[in-house]
N, C-alpha and C positions, 0 to 999 in steps of 0.2 A: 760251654758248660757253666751254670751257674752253683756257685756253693753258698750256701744259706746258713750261715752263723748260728748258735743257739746258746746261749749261756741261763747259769739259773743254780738254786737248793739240786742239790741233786734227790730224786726220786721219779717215784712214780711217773706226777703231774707231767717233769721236763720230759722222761720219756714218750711217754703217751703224748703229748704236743709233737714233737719231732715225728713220731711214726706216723700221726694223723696227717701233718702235713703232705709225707710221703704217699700216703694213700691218696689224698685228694689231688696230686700233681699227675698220680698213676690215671684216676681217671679220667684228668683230661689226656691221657697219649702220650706223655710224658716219660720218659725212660728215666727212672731216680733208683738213687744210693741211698739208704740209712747208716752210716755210721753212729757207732754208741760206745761213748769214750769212758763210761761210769758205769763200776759194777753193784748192782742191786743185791743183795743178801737175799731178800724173797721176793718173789714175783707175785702181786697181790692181787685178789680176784679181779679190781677191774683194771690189770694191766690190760692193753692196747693189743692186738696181733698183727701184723702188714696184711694187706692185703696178696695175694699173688701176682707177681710181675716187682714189686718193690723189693730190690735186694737189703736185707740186712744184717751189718758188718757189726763187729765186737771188737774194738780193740782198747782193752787194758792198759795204760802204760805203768808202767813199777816206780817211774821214777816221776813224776808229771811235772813240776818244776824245772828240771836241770834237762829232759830229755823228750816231752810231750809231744814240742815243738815239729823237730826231726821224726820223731813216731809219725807222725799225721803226716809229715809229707810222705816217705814212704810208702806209707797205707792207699793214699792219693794216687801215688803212681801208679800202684800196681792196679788199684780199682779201675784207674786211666785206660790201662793197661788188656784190660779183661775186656772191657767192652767202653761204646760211647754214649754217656748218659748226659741228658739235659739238666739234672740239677741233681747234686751231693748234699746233705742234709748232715752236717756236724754238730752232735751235740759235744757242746765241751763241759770238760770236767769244772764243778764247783769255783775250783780256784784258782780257774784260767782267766787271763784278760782278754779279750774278745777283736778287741783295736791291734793288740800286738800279734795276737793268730792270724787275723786279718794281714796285714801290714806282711809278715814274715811268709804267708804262702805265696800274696803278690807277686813275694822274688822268682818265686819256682819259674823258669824260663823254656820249662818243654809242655808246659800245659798251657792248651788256649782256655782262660777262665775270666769269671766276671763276679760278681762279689751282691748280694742282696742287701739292704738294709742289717744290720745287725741285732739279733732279736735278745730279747731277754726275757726269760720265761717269771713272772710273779707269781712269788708264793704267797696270797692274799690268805692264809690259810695259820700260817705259822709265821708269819712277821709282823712284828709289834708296830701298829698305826703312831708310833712315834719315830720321831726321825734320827732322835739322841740314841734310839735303844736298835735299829737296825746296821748287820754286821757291818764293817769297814769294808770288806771283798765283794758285798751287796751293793752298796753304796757307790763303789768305783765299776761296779759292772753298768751299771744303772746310766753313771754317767756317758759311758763307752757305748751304749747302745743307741738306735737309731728307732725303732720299735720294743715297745714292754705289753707282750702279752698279758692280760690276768683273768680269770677265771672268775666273772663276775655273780654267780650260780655259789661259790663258795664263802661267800662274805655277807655279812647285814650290810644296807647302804650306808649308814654312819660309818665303817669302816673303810667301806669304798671311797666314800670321799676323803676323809681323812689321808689314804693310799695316794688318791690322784692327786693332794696338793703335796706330799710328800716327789713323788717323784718328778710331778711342777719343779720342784723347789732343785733337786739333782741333778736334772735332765730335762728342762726348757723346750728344747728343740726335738724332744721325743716324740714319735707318735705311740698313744696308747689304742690298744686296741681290747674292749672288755668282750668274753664271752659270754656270750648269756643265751640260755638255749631256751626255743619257744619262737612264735609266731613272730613278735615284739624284739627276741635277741639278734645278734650279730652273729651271723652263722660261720665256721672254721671257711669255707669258701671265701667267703669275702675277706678274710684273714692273709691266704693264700696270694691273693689276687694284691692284695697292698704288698706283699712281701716281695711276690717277682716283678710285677713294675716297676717298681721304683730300684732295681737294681742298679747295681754301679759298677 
């Protein structure tokens, strides 16, 4: 079973990216989890729906700092539990480090697991192309991460580039992956396809 990390702003975009993943892993044959660790206030017209066969889980935690942690595994088990799925799709909450969620399921010693790259979803959308004016929890997710998604459809190019030396500058060793939908763009499959290769 692989689990596939996702950090990021919480909204929409990171939900909708996690469920998409979900869906395109469904259609290769794939037996997949959505867990969704962050609660949305409205569901906005173009939220995402799974497709059928992709289960997807809600779990809230009240305390996410002091108690997150332990929630997830739990949650993990009992999903373990229900059935045998080739890949769990964890979005995490906003203000999770992604290295130490990583790092702390590791230990779980009853699950057979494997770990994908580390994703981090860009909000090209609502983050300032300056590197002094992006949050601290951004900046350290950024570092933590192994792939940074962004939604290259929602940006001018002057700001895309500005973004990709920005995250050059945090995260060196990242791979970016920009979306851009069209003949020309980088389709969610080929996204997919970097994400479960290069697992670890």
């Amino acid at each position: 079973m692989q689990i596939i990390i996702a950090g990021g702003f919480t909204g929409t975009e990171k939900e909708n990216a996690v469920i998409s993943i979900g869906n395109i892993l469904n259609s290769m044959g794939k037996k997949v989890a959505v867990l969704i660790t962050e609660y949305l206030e409205k569901e906005k017209e173009d939220s995402l729906v799974a497709d059928p066969g992709v289960i997807v889980r809600k779990m809230i935690s009240g305390c996410v700092p002091c108690s997150f942690l332990f929630d997830l595994m739990a949650e993990l088990q009992e999903i373990n539990e229900q059935d045998t799925f080739d890949h769990i799709i964890i979005e995490l909450p906003f203000n999770s480090m992604p290295a130490e969620i990583r790092e702390g399921l590791g230990n779980m010693k009853n699950m057979d697991m494997s770990f994908s790259p580390i994703i981090h979803i860009f909000d090209v959308r609502n983050l300032e192309s300056n590197i002094d004016l992006i949050p601290r929890v951004v900046s350290n997710q950024i570092r933590e991460s192994e792939i940074v998604f962004m939604d290259a459809d929602a940006a001018d190019p002057e700001k895309l580039e500005a973004l990709r030396k920005i995250i050059g500058t945090m995260s060196p060793e990242a791979g970016i992956f920009e979306h851009l939908k069209g003949s020309k763009g980088h389709e969610l499959n080929d996204f997919v396809n970097m994400v479960i290769r290069k697992g670890i």
